[in-house]
N, C-alpha and C positions, 0 to 999 in steps of 0.2 A: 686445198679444198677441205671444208668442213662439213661433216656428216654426224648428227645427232639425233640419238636412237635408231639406231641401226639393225635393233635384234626385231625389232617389227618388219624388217624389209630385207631380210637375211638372204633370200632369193637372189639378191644383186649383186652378192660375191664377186658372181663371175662376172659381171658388168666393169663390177671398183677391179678388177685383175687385166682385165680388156683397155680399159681407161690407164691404168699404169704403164702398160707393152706399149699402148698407143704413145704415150706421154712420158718417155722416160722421167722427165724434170717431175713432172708432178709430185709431190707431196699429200696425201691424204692423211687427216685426223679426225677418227671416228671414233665416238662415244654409242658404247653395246653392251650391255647386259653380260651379251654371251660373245665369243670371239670369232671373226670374220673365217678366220682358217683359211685364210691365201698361207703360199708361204714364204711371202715377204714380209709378211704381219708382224710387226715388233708390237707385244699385250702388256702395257701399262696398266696393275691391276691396283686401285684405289682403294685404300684401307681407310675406317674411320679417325675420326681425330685423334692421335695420341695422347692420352689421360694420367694426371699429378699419379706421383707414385704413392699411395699409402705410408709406404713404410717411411720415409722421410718428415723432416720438418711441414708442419701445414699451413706456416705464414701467407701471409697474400702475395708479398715479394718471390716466395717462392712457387708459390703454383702457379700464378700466373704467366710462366714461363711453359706452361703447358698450351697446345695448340687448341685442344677442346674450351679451358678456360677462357684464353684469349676470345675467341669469337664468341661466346655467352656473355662476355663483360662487353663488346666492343658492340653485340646487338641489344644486349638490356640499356647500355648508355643510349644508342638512339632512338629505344623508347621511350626512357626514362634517363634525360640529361642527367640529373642527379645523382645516379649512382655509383658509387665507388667501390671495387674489392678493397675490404679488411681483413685486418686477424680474426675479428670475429663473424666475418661472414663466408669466411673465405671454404670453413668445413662443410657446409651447407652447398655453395656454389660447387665443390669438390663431388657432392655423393648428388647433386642435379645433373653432371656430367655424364654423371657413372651409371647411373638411371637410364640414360640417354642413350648408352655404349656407344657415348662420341659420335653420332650420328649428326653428321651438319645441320638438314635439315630440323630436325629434332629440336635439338639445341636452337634452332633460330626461331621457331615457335616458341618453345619455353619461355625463349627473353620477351619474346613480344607480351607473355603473361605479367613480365615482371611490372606493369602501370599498377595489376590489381595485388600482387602478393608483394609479401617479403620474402626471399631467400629459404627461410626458413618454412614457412607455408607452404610455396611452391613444390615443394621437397616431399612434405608429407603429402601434396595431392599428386604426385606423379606414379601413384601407384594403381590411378587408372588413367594410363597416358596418353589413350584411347579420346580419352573425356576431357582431359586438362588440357589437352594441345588441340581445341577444336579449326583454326583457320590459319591461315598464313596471309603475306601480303598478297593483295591482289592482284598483280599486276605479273606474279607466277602463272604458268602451266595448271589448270585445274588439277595436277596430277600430284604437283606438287603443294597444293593448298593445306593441303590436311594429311596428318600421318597413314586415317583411314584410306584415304585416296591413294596414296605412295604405294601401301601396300596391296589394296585392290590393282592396281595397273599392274603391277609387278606380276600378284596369282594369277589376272585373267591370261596369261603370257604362257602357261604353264598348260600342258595334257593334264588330261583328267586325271592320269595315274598319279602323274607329281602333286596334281593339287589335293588328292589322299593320304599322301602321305606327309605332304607337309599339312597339311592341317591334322595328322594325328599327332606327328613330330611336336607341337603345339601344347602337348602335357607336360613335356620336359624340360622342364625350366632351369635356364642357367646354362642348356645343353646336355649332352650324354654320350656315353660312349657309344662307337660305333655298333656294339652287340647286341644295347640295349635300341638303338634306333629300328634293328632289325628286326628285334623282339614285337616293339611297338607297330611298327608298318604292319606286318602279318600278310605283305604282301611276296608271290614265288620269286619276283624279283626286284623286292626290295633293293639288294645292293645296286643294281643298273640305274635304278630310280635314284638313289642317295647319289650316285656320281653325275647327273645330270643335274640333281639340283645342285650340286656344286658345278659344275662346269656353268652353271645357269647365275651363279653366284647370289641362290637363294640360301644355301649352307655354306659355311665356312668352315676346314677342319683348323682346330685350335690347336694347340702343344698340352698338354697334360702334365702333371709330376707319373703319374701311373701308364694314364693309354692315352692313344689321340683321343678327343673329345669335339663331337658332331654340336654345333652349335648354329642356331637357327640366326640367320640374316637377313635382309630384303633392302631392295636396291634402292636406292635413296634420291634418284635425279628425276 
């Protein structure tokens, strides 16, 4: 059995737990936001695209051995038959990616822009990505049409408290340490809220050279 978007009907936990007891054979595969918490639940958590490494070679041979590239090159081909990764387009496709922080959707808008830019153009307007990536195919989830749309589904999903503080989170670009997240909220329980919206997998905690480092995410399906 298949269940998609689950964290809208969270309520039914105990339903999909009753349905298992009932049903030893059953298999259930459900896609949620946030985790069912039965505890048979095995949480496959879905991270975005993995991204060319800077520090290496930038050929096209080589980055496109990246998962992020691949599907930018495999949806800009089907809008634009013509296109091919090069050496020379290839640093351009590299920091559209990185832009994008591997976000499937993301990425698959962008390619669908590549009829009106080149690599290069696209690049420099993805700095209001808001604006550049206005639709997607139709024939998606209105949810999924537009990045605005992905992430409105996502905040309306949240209490009032989370959506304070993620939209203060919101000045921090790039991410922030956990002290400075706290600084910013200015809420008494900021931390309870910062672990909710990770548990919500609107935050993500990242690895640091110094401290962990709180870094804003939003659900992409």
């Amino acid at each position: 059995m298949v269940l998609d978007n689950v964290e809208h009907v969270l309520g039914v936990a105990s339903e999909i737990g009753r349905l298992l007891i009932a049903a030893p054979k059953l298999v259930i595969m459900a896609t949620s936001r946030i985790a069912i918490r039965l505890d048979v639940e095995q949480v496959l958590t879905i991270a975005p695209l993995a991204l060319p490494n800077l520090s290496g070679p930038q050929s096209a041979a080589v980055v496109a051995a990246s998962p992020a590239v691949r599907l930018f090159v495999e949806r800009t081909q089907a809008a634009q038959p013509g296109f091919i990764l090069t050496d020379q387009n290839a640093s351009a496709v590299i920091a559209i990616c990185r832009q994008l922080d591997g976000l499937p959707l993301a990425i698959e808008l962008a390619a669908a822009r590549m009829r009106l830019f080149s690599p290069v153009a696209l690049q420099a307007l993805l700095t209001q990505r808001l604006l550049t990536l206005p639709s997607g195919p139709g024939h998606l989830p209105p949810r999924q049409q537009t990045l605005r749309s992905t992430i409105a589904w996502s905040y309306k999903l949240l209490s009032m408290g989370e959506q304070l503080l993620f939209r203060r989170l919101g000045v921090l670009v790039g991410g922030c340490a956990i002290a400075a997240a706290e600084v910013v909220g200015r809420l008494d329980e900021t931390p309870l809220v910062l672990s909710a919206l990770v548990e919500q997998n609107m935050l993500r905690l990242a690895p640091s050279r110094a401290t962990p480092c709180w870094k804003l995410s939003v659900s992409t399906r």
